[in-house]
C-alpha positions as CSV (number, residue, x, y, z in Angstrom):
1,X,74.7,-49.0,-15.9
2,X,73.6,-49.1,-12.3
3,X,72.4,-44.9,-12.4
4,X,70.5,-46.2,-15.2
5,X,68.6,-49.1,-14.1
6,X,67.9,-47.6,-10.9
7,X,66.1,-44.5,-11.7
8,X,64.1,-46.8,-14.4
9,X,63.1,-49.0,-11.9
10,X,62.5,-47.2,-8.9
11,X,60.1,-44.5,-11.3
12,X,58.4,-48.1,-12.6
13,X,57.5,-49.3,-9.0
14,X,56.3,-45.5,-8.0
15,X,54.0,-45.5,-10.9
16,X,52.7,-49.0,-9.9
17,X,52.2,-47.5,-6.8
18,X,50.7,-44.1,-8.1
19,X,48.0,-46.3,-9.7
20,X,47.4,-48.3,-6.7
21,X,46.8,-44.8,-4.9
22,X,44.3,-43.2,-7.6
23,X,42.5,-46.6,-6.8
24,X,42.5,-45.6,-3.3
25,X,42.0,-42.0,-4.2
26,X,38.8,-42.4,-5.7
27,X,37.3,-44.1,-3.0
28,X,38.2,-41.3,-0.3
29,X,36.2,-38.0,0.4
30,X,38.4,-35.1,-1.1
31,X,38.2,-31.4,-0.8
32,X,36.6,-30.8,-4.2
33,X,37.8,-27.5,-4.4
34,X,41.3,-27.1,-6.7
35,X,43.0,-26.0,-4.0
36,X,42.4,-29.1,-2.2
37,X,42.8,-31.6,-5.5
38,X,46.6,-29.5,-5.8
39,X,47.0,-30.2,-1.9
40,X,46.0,-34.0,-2.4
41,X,48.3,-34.1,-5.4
42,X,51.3,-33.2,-3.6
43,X,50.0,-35.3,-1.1
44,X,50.2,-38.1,-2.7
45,X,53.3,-37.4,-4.7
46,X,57.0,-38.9,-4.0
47,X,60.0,-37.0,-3.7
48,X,63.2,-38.4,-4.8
49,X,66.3,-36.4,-4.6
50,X,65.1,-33.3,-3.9
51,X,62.2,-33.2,-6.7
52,X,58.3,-34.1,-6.3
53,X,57.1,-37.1,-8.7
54,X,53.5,-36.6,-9.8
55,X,51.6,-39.2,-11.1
56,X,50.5,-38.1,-14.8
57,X,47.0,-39.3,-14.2
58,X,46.6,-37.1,-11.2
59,X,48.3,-34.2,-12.7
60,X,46.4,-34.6,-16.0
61,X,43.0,-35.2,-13.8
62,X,43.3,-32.0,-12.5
63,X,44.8,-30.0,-15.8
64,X,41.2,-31.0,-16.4
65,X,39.5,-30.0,-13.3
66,X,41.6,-26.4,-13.8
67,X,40.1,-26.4,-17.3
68,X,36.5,-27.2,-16.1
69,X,36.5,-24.4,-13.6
70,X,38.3,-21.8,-15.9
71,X,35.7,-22.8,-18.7
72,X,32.8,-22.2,-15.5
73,X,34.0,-18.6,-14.5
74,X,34.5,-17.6,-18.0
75,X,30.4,-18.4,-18.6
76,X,29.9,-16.7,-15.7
77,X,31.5,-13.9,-16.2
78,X,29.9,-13.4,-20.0
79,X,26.6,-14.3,-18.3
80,X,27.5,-11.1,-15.2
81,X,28.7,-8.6,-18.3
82,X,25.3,-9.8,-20.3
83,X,23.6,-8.8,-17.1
84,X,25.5,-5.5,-16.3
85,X,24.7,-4.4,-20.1
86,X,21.0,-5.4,-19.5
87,X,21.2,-3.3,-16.1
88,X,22.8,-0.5,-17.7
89,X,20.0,-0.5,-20.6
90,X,17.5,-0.3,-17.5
91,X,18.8,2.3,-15.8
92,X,19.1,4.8,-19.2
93,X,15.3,4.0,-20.2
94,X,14.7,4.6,-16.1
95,X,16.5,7.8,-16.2
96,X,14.3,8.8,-19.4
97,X,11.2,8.0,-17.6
98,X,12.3,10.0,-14.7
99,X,13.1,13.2,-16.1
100,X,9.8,13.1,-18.3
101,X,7.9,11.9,-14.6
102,X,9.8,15.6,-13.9
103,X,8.6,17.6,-16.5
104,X,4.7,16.5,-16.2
105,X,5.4,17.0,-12.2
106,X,6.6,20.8,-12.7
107,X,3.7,21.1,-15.4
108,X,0.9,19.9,-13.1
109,X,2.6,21.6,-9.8
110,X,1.7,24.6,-11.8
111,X,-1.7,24.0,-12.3
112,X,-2.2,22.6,-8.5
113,X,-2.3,26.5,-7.4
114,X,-5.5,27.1,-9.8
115,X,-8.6,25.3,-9.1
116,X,-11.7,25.4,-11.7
117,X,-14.9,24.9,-10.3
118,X,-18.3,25.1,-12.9
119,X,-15.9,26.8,-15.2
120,X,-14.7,29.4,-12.9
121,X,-11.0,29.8,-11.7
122,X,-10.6,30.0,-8.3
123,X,-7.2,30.6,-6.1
124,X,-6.8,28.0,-3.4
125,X,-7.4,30.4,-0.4
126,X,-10.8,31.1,-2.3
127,X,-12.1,28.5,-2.6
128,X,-11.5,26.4,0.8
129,X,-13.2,29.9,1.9
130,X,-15.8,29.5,-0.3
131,X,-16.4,25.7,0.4
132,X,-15.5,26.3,4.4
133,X,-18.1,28.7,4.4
134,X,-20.8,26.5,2.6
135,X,-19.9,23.6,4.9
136,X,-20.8,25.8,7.8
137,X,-23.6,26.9,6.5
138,X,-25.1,23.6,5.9
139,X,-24.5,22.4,9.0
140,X,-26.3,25.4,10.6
141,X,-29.3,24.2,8.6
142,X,-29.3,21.0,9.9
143,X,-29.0,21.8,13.6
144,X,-31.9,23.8,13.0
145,X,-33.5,21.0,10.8
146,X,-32.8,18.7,13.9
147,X,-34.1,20.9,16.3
148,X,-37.2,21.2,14.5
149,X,-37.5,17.6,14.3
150,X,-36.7,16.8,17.9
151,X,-39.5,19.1,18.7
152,X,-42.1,16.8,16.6
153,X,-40.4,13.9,17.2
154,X,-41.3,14.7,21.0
155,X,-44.7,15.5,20.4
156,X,-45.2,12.5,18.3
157,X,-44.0,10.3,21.0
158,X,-46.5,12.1,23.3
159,X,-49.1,11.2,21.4
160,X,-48.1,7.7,20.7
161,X,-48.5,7.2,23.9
162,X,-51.7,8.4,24.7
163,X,-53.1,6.1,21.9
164,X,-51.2,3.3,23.2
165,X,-52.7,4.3,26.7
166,X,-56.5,4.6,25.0
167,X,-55.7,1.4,23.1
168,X,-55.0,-0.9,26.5
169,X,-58.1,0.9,28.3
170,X,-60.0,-0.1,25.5
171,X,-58.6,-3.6,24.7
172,X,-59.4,-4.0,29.0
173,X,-62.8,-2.6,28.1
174,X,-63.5,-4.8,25.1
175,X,-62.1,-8.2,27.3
176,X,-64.7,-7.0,30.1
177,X,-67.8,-6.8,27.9
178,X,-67.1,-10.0,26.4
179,X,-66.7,-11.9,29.9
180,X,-70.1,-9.9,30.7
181,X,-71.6,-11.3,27.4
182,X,-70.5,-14.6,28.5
183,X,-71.7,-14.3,31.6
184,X,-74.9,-13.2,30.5
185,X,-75.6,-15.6,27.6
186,X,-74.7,-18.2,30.4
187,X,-77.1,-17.1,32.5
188,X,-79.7,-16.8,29.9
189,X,-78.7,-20.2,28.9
190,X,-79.4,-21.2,32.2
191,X,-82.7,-19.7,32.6
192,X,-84.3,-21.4,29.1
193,X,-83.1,-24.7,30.4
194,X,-84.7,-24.3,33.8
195,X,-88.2,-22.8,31.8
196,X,-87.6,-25.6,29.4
197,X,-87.7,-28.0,32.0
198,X,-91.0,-26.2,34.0
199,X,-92.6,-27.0,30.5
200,X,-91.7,-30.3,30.6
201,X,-93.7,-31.2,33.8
């Protein structure tokens, strides 16, 4: 009677206890991690005679966590394969793309060596010659062009500045006849006053 009552009461008081400790549980900071909730659960867990007594709550707390998580990797892992098929989809229509990007590569590579020009097919040597030689010959004309043009720029400067010279002697001129004209009319001026006032006497 006494291997009875014992066991029954001793596995009473540890589940009292067991509650008392989820109480306590709940308030502490735990790993969150299931490792660390099967760590804390053995923990927490008394061993009588050799064998490990789990609360149920705890045990059934983190059946449920296990479930959680397993229930999380298995959406991520449909959402990865979704993803991969995607991916996979990509890459074929990418690999399409590619070899026609080939084809219309080796078809205009062919046509690179040809060059038209007003309607006329020209080799590539050809026509860098042809344009090479133009280019030179242009620019021949324009050194001459520029020479030329230096040459009457030069002279028109020359001439600028003898009218700029003729300009100031004149402008020096024209100020010296007008102080003379002052001058004079003062003078004149002067005279008819001292007449005028002869007359008056």
């Amino acid at each position: 009677m006494r291997k009875v009552i014992l066991p029954i009461i001793s596995a009473l008081i540890l589940s009292f206890s067991a509650q008392g400790q989820t109480a306590n549980d709940s308030t502490k900071v735990i790993d969150p991690s299931l490792r660390g909730q099967y760590q804390l659960m053995l923990s927490k867990s008394k061993t009588l005679n050799g064998y490990k007594l789990i609360n149920p709550a705890r045990i059934s707390s983190f059946w449920k966590n296990v479930n959680d998580s397993l229930s999380t990797n298995r959406k991520h892992l449909a959402n990865a394969t979704k993803q991969i098929k995607q991916h996979e989809n990509e890459i074929a229509s990418l690999k399409k793309e590619i070899s026609g990007n080939e084809s219309s590569l080796a078809s205009s590579n062919a046509k690179v060596n040809e060059i038209s020009f007003l309607g006329i097919s020209f080799t590539k040597s050809s026509y860098s010659t042809m344009v090479w030689s133009l280019i030179i010959g242009l620019a021949i004309a324009l050194a001459i062009v520029i020479l030329r043009s230096a040459k009457h720029i030069h002279e028109a400067k020359y001439r600028s500045n003898l009218y700029e010279e003729i300009a100031q002697e004149y402008q020096a001129y024209k100020t010296k006849a007008n102080d003379k004209e002052k001058k004079l009319a003062r003078e004149l001026q002067d005279e008819r006053n001292k007449l005028d006032e002869l007359r008056n006497r």
